[in-house]
C-alpha positions as CSV (number, residue, x, y, z in Angstrom):
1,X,232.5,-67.5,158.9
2,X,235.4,-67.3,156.6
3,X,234.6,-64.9,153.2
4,X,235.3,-66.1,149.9
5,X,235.7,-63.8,147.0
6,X,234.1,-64.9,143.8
7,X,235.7,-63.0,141.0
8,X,236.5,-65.4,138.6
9,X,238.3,-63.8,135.5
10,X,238.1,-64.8,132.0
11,X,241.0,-63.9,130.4
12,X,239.4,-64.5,127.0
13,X,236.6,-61.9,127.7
14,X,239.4,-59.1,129.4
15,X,241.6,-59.5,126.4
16,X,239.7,-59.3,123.3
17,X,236.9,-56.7,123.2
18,X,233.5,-56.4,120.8
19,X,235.2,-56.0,117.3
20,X,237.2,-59.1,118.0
21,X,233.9,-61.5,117.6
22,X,233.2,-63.1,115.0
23,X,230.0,-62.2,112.2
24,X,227.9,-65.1,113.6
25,X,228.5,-64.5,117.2
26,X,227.4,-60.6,117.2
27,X,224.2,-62.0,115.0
28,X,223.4,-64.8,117.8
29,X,223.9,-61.3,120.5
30,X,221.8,-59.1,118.8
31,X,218.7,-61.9,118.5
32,X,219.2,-63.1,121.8
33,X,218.8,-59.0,122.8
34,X,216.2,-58.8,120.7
35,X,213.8,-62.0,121.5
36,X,214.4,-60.5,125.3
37,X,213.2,-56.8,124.1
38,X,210.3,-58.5,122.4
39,X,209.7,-60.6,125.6
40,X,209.5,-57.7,127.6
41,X,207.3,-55.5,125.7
42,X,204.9,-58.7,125.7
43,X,204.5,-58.6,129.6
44,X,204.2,-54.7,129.6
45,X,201.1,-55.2,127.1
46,X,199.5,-57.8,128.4
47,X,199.2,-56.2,132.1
């Protein structure tokens, strides 16, 4: 069988790092980190 690498690079994301992103986008980040936190300490509980 023949092997196919899958790195597919986004120059975007290589280029410009954290400080480059705009107010909005690090807001929708740090709820969508935070609605997965909350997520998980929901399981942990109710086990």
């Amino acid at each position: 069988m023949a092997q196919h690498s899958q790195t597919r690079a986004t120059p975007g994301a290589v280029s410009s790092g954290f400080g480059s992103w705009s107010k909005g986008r690090k807001i929708y980040l740090a709820v969508g980190i935070l609605a997965c936190l909350a997520g998980v300490l929901m399981i942990a509980f109710s086990l």
